[in-house]
C-alpha positions as CSV (number, residue, x, y, z in Angstrom):
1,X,62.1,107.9,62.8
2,X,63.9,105.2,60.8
3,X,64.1,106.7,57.3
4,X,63.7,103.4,55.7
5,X,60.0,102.7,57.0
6,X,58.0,102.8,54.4
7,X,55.7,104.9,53.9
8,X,51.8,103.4,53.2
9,X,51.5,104.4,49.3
10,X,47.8,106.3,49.4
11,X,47.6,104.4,45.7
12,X,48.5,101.2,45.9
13,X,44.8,100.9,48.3
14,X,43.7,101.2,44.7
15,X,45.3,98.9,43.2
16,X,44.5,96.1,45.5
17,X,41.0,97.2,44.7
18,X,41.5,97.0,41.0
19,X,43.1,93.2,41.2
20,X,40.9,92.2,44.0
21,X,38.1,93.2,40.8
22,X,40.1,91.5,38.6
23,X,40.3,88.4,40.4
24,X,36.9,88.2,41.2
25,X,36.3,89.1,37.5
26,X,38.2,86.3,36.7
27,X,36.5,83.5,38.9
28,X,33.3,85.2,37.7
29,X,34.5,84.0,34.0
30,X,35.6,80.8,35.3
31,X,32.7,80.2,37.0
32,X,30.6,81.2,34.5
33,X,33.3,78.9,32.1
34,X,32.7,76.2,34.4
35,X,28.9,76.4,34.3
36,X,28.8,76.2,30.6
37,X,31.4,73.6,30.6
38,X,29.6,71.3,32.9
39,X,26.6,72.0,30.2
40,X,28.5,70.6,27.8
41,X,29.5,68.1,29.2
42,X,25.7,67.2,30.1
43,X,24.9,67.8,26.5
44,X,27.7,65.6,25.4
45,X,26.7,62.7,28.3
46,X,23.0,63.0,26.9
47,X,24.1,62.8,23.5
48,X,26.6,60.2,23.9
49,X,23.7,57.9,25.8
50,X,21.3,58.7,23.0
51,X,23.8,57.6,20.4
52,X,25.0,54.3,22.7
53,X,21.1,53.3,23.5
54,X,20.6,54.2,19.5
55,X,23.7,51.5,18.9
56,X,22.0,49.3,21.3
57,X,18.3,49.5,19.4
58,X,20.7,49.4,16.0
59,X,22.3,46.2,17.3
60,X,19.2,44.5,18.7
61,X,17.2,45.4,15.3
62,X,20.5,44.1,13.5
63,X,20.2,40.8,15.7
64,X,16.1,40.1,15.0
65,X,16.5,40.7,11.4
66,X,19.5,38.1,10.8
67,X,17.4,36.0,13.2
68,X,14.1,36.9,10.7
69,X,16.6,36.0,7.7
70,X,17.8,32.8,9.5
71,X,13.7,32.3,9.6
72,X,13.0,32.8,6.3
73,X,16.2,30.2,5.4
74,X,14.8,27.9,8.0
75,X,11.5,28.2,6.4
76,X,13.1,27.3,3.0
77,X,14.0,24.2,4.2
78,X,10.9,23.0,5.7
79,X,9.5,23.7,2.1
80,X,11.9,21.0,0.8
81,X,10.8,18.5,3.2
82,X,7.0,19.2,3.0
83,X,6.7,20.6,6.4
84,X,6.2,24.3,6.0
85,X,4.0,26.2,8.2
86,X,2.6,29.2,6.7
87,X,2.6,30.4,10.4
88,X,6.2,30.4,11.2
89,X,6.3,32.9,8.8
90,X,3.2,35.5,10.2
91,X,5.2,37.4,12.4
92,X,7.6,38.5,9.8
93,X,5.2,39.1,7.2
94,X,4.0,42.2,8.7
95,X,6.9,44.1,8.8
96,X,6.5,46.8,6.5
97,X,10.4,46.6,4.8
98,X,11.7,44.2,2.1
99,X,12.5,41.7,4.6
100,X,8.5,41.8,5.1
101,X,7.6,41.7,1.7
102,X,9.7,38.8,0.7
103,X,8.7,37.0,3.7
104,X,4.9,37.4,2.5
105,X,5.5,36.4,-1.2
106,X,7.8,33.9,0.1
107,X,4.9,32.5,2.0
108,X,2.0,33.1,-0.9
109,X,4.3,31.4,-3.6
110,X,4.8,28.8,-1.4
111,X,1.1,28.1,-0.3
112,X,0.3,28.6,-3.8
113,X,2.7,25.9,-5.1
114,X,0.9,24.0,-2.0
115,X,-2.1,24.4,-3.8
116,X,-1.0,23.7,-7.3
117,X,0.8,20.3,-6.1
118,X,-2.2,19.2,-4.2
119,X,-4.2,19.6,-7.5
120,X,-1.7,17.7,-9.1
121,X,-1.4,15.1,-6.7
122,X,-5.6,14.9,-7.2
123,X,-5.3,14.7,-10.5
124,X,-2.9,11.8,-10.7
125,X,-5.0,10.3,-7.9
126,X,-7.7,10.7,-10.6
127,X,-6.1,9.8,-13.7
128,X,-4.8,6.4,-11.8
129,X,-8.3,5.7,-10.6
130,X,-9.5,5.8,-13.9
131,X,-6.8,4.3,-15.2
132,X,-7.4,1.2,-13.1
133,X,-11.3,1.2,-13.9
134,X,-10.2,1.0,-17.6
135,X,-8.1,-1.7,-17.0
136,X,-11.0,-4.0,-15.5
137,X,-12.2,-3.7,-19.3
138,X,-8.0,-3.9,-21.1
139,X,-6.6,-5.7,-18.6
140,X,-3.0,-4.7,-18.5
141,X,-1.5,-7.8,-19.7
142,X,-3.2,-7.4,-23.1
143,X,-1.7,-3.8,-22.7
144,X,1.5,-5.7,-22.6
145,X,0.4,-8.2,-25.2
146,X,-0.3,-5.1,-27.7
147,X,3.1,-3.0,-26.9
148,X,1.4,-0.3,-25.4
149,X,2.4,1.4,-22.4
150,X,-1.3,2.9,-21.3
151,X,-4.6,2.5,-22.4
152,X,-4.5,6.0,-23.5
153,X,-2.4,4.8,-26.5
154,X,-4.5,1.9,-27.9
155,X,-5.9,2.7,-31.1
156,X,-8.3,1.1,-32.8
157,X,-7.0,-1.7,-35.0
158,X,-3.7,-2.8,-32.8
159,X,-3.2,-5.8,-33.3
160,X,-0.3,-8.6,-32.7
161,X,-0.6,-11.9,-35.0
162,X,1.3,-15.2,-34.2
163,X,0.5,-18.5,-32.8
164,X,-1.1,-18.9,-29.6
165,X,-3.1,-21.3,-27.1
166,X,-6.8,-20.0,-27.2
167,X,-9.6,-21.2,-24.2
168,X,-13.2,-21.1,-24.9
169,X,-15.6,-21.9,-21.8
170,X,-19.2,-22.1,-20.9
171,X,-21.6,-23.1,-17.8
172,X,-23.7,-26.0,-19.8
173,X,-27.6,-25.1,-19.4
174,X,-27.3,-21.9,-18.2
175,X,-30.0,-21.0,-20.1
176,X,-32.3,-23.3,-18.2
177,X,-30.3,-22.3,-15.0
178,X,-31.1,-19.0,-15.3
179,X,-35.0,-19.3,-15.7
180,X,-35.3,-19.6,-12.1
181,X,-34.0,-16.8,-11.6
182,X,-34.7,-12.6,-11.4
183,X,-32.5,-10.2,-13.5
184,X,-30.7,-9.3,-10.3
185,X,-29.9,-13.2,-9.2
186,X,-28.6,-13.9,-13.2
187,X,-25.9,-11.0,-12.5
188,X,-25.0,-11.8,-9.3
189,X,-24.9,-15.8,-10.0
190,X,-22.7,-14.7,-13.1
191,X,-20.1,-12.3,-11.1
192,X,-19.7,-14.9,-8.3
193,X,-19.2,-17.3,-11.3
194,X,-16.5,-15.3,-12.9
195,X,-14.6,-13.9,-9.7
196,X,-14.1,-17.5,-8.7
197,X,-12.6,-18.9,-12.3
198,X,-10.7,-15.3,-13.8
199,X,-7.9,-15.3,-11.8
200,X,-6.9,-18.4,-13.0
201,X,-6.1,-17.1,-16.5
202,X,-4.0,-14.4,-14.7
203,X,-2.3,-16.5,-12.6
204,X,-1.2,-19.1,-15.7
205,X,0.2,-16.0,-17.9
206,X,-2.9,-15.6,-19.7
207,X,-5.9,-12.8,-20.2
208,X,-9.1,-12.8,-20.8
209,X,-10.2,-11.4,-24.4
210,X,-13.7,-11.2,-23.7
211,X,-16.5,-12.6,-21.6
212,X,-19.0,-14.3,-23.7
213,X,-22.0,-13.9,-21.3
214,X,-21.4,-16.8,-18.9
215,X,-18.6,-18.2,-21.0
216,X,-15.0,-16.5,-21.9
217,X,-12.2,-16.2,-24.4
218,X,-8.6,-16.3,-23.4
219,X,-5.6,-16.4,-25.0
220,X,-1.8,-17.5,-23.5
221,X,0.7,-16.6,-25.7
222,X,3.4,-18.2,-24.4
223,X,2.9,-21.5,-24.5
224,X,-0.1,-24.0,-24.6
225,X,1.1,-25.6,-20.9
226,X,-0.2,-22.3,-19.3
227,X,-3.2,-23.1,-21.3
228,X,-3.6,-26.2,-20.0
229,X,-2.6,-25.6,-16.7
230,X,-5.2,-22.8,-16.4
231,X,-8.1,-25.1,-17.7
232,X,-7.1,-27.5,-15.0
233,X,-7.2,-25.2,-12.2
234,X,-10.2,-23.6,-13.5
235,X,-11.9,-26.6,-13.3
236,X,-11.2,-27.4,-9.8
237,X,-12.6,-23.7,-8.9
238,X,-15.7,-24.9,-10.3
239,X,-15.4,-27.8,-8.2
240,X,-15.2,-25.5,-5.0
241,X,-18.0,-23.7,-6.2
242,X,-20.3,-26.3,-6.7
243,X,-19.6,-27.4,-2.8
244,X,-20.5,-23.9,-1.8
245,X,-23.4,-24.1,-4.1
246,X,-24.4,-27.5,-2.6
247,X,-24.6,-26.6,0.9
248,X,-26.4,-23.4,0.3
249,X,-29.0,-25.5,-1.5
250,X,-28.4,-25.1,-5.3
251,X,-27.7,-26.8,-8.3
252,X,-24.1,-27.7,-8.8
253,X,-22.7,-26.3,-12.6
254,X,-21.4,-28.3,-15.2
255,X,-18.9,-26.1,-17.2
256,X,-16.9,-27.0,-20.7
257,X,-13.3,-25.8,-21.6
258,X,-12.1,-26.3,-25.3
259,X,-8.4,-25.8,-25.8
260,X,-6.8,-25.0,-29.1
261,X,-3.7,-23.6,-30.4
262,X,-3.2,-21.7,-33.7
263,X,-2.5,-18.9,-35.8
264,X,-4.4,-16.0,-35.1
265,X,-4.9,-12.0,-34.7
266,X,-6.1,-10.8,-31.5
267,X,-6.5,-7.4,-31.0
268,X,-8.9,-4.6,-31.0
269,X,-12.0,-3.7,-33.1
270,X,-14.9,-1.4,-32.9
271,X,-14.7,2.1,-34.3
272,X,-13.8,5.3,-32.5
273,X,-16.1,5.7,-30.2
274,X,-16.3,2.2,-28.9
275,X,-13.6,-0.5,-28.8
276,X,-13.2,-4.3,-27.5
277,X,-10.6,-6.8,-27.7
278,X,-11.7,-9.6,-29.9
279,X,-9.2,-12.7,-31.7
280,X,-10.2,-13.5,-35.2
281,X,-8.5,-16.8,-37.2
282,X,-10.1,-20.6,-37.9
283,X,-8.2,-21.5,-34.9
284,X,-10.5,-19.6,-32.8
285,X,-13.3,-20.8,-34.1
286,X,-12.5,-24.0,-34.1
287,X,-11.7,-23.6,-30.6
288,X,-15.4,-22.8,-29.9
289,X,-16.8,-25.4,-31.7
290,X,-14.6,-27.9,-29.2
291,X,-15.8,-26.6,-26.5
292,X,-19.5,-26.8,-27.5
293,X,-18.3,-30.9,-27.8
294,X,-18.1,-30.8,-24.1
295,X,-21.6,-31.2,-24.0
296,X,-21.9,-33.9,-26.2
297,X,-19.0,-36.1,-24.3
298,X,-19.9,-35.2,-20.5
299,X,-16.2,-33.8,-20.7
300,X,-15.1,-31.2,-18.6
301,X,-11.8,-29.9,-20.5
302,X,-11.2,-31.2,-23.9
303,X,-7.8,-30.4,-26.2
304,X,-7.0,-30.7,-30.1
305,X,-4.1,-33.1,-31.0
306,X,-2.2,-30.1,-31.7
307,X,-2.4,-28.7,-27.8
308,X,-1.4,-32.6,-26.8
309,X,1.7,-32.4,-29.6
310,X,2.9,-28.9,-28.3
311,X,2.7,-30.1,-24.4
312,X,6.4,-29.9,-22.8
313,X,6.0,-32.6,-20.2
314,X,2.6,-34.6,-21.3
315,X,3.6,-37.5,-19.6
316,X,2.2,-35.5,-16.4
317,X,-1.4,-35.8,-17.3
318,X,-4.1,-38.2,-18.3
319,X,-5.2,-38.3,-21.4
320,X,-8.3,-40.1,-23.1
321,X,-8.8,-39.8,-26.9
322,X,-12.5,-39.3,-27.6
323,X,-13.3,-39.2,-31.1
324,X,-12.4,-37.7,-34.8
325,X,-14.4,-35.6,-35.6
326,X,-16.0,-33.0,-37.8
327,X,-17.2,-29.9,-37.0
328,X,-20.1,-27.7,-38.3
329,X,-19.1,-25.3,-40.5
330,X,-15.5,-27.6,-41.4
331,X,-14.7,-29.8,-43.8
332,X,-11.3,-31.6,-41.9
333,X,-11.4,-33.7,-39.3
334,X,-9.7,-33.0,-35.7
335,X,-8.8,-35.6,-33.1
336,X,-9.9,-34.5,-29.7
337,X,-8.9,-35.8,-26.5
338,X,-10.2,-35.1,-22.5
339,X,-7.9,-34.0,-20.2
340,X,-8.9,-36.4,-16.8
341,X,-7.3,-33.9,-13.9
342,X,-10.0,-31.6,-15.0
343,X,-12.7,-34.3,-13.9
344,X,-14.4,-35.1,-10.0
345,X,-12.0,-37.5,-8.4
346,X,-14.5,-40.3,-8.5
347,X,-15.0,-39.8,-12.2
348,X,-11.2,-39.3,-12.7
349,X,-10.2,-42.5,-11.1
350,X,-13.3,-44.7,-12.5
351,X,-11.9,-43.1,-16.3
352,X,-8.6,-44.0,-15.5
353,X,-10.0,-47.9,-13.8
354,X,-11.4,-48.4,-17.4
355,X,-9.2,-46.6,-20.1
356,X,-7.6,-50.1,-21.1
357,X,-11.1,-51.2,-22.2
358,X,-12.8,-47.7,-23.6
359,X,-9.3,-48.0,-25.6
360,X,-10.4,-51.6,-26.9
361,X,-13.5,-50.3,-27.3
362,X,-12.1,-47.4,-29.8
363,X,-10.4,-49.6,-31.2
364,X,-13.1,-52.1,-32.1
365,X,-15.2,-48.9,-33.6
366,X,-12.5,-47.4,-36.0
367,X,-12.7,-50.7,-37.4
368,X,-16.4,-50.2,-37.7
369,X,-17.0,-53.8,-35.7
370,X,-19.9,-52.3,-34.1
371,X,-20.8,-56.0,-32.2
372,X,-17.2,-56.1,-30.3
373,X,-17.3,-52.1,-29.2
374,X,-20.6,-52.1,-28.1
375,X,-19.5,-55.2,-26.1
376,X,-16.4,-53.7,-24.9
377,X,-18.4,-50.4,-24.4
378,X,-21.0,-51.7,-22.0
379,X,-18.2,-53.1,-19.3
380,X,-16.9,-49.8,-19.7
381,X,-20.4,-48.5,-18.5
382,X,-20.4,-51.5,-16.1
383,X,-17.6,-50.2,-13.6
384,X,-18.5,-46.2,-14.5
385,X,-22.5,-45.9,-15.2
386,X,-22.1,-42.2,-15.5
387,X,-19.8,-42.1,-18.1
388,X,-21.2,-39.6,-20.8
389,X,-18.9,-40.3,-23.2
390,X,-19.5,-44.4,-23.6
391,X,-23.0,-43.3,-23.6
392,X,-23.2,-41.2,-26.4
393,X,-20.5,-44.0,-28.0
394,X,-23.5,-46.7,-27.4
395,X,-26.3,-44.4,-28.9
396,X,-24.3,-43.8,-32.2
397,X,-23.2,-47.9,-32.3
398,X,-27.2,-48.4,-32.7
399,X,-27.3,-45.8,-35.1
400,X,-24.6,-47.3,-37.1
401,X,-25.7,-50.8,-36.9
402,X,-29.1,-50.3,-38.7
403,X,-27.3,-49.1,-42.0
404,X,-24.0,-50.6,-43.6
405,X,-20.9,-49.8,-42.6
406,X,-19.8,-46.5,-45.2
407,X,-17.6,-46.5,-47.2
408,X,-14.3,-45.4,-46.4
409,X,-14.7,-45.8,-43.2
410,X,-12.3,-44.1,-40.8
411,X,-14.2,-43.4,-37.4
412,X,-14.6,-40.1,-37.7
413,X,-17.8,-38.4,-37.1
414,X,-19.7,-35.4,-38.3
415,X,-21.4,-32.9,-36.3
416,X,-24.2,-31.0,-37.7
417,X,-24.7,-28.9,-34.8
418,X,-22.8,-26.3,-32.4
């Protein structure tokens, strides 16, 4: 037997046992190592999911409340251009941060600045519907007239003083018009009157002062051609009228215009409570009393020599001096002249056909020759039988005629009545 064969070592069975322990010791551990490693990992991937879906959710909150914000902005802007919609704003509203909260005040302020600006709105609504209705009874031109911006700042006693072109009218007989009629048909007949003939002050830079039942006072304080102007036009409304009258069966209306121009104050009066416009002076008066002549002369518009010296272009009318007279309640005479665009055509052209003999005629009576202007007087009434005027010239010759001529005699005649 070799003597280098080993011999089996009786421990080293042992030992392979021991590390064959050891080793499965150690895969135990590792194993075990592995387990718990493989949980941690598991932990960590379920922890790292939470936190990325928690980003996600984080991010997608992040994203609906910049778009809320972008919302509210949006909204802001549909507040400037008066198209908010307290709706858009709903869904916000009920989230319970700030970004909720100032979405609902946001919203309340806004609807309650609706609110407020709607009442507003209403009440300027109001305030210009009243403002309006006031003006039917201080027109604004006599606003302008006065200086005053609003009715709300007239006082009692305004007033502007200088010399103006003043119009007095009235329907002739109205008082035996109207006594065929009901309450009801008097104001209707006088509304239909004065709708058709107003305007025509407006519309020649004039306003009425006041309406004198069926008659009116106006004032043009510019210039005594607007006066005239509007008295023309005014009488051609009546015209109109009277075919509309005509055809439905009633009495055509004979209406006088006086024109005058003066110094006067027009303005208001009253006391505090209660206030008109009103014009005070002798001019007005005077104005009055020549329109009350109409009646007397069958004259539809009749001016003062101082209207006819004032005229710009008077070479554009016809006029035909009537008389100088005196008034009641004046002790100077005024020359007073008709205005013949204010008459019917037929009685405008007959007027003009004879004005070289009513002239003569004139003539003939400032000289108190009574025999040659009734003569020329009567082929005057001749050509135009209707002629009012040449009438009421023939009645006062044979008046005249049965007494001596007075002394001082100048043509002019004194009226003893309105």
């Amino acid at each position: 037997m070799n003597s280098e064969t080993s011999i089996p070592d009786p421990n080293g069975h042992s030992s392979l046992e021991t590390e064959i322990i050891r080793l499965r010791k150690l895969v135990e551990d590792l194993t075990l190592k592995n387990s718990e490693l493989e949980t941690i990992v598991e932990i960590i991937t379920d922890h790292s999911t939470t936190l990325e879906n928690n980003l996600k959710e984080q991010n997608q909150t992040m994203v609906d409340y910049i778009e809320q914000v972008n919302t509210i902005t949006a909204a802001a802007i549909t507040v400037q251009n008066n198209t908010f919609n307290p709706n858009s704003l709903k869904s916000i509203s009920a989230r319970t941060d700030e970004l909720g909260n100032l979405a609902q005040v946001f919203s309340e302020t806004v609807q309650s600045v609706k609110h407020h600006e709607q009442q507003l709105i209403d009440a300027n609504k109001h305030l210009s519907d009243l403002l309006e209705a006031y003006s039917r009874f201080v027109p604004e031109e006599y606003l302008i007239f006065l200086k005053q911006d609003s009715i709300i700042n007239i006082q009692l006693g305004d007033h502007v003083s200088k010399e103006m072109a003043v119009m007095f009218s009235d329907i002739r007989s109205f008082t035996t018009l109207s006594e065929h009629m009901t309450p009801q048909e008097n104001f209707n007949f006088i509304n239909a009157y004065l709708r058709r003939v107003s305007p025509e002050i407006r519309n020649h830079n004039g306003f009425i002062v006041k309406y004198l039942g069926d008659g009116m006072m106006a004032v043009f304080p510019e210039s005594v051609d607007d006066a005239l102007q509007a008295g023309i036009a005014k009488a051609k409304r009546v015209t109109e009228y009277n075919q509309h009258r005509l055809s439905a069966g009633y009495q055509p209306l004979e209406v006088g215009i006086g024109i005058h121009v003066g110094h006067m104050m027009v303005g208001m009066v009253g006391e505090a409570n209660r206030m008109q416009g009103d014009a005070f002076s002798d001019n007005v008066n005077l104005t009055a009393r020549l329109e009350g002549l109409t009646k007397y002369y069958g004259a539809s518009l009749l001016i003062s020599e101082e209207v006819l010296g004032q005229l710009s272009q008077p070479e554009q009318y016809t006029f035909r001096l009537l008389d100088r007279v005196i008034v009641k309640g004046r002790q100077e005479p005024i020359t007073i002249y008709e205005v013949l665009e204010a008459d019917l055509e037929t009685s405008h052209f007959l007027k003009k056909k004879t004005l070289a003999l009513y002239q003569q005629a004139r003539k003939f009576y400032q000289e108190g020759n009574w025999v040659q202007a009734q003569r020329y007087f009567e082929q005057v009434l001749k050509i135009n039988p209707i002629d009012k005027t040449v009438q009421f010239y023939l009645e006062r010759i044979q008046q005249l005629s049965q007494r001596s001529l007075p002394n001082g005699w100048q043509g002019i005649w004194s009226f003893t009545q309105k």
